[in-house]
Each structure stands twice: as C-alpha cells, then as structure tokens.
C-alpha positions, 0 to 999 in steps of 0.5 A: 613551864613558862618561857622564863623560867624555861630560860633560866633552867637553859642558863643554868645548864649552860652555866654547868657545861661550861664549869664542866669543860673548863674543868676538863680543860685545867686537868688537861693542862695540869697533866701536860705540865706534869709529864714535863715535869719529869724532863727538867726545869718548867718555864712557863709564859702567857700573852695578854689581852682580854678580848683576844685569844690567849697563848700559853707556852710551857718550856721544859730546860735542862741545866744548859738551858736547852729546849727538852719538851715543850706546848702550847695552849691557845684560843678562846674557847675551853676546846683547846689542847696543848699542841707540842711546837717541835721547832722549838724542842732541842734549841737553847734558850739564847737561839730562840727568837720569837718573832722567827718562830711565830712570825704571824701571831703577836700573842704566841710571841709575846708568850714565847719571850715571857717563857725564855726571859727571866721574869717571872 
C-alpha cells in the first residue's frame, strides 16, 4: 500500500473513532438528563466559545425552585463525563451565585446563569 492511500485508510479510521466516541459520549449525557428527569423540573444551561472548552451545567428543581440533582459536563474532548457539583444540590435558585461557586471558570459561570435564569 502507498503512503497515500495509507494516509487515507488512518483518516478514515480516525474519523470512525471519533463518531464512535462522540456517540458514546451523547448516550452518557442522555442517560444523565434521564435519571434527573425523574427528580423534577431540568434547567439546562451551556457556555459559549468556540476554540475554548465548553460547559454544560443540567439543574434539576422542585416546585420551590430548589436545586434537587444536578451535573456538569466540560472540556474539549469526548472524554468528558458528567461530574455532580454538590455544593449546588439543596440550594434555591434565588441563593446561587455563579461567580461564588465558580470563582475560577468564565465558561462553568456563564453555563451556571444561563441554567437558573429564565431564558431559554
């Protein structure tokens, strides 16, 4: 085989790999959102940027508006898993401050205010 098409057949592998991880990783998130389903209402919220990594924070809320469940998902790559924030479980929506919570990280805050405001 010539290094050409040698070339093309390793692109097309790792074009494979990264469908089959990026699929993994959506059925990771989805089964997160689904066993926080059951606790209450979701509140979903997710940072901006294109060449940063991305943070995606999922609330779940009672009808007082308080914090019963909740994960984060952030970085690059499909690696990431969704990590519970305990700090935020029991909390109402109205004692939550982002930049408290996430004093280091613009995206987890930016995700953080987008999932306890109202917008959609």
């Amino acid at each position: 085989m010539d290094p050409v098409n040698s070339l093309i057949c390793l692109a097309g592998v790792a074009w494979l790999g990264q469908i089959a991880l990026g699929w993994m990783q959506i059925r990771r998130f989805n089964q997160a959102l689904a066993d926080m389903a059951d606790n209450g209402h979701i509140s979903i919220g997710r940072s901006a940027g294109r060449f940063k990594p991305r943070v995606i924070v999922v609330l779940s809320l009672d009808d007082d508006r308080r914090v019963t469940g909740n994960f984060l998902m952030k970085g690059l790559t499909v690696f990431s898993r969704p990590q519970s924030e305990g700090a935020l479980t029991g909390k109402l929506v109205s004692e939550i401050r982002p930049e408290i919570m996430f004093p280091r990280n613009k995206s987890a805050q930016q995700a953080l205010t987008l999932a306890i405001s109202n917008k959609r």
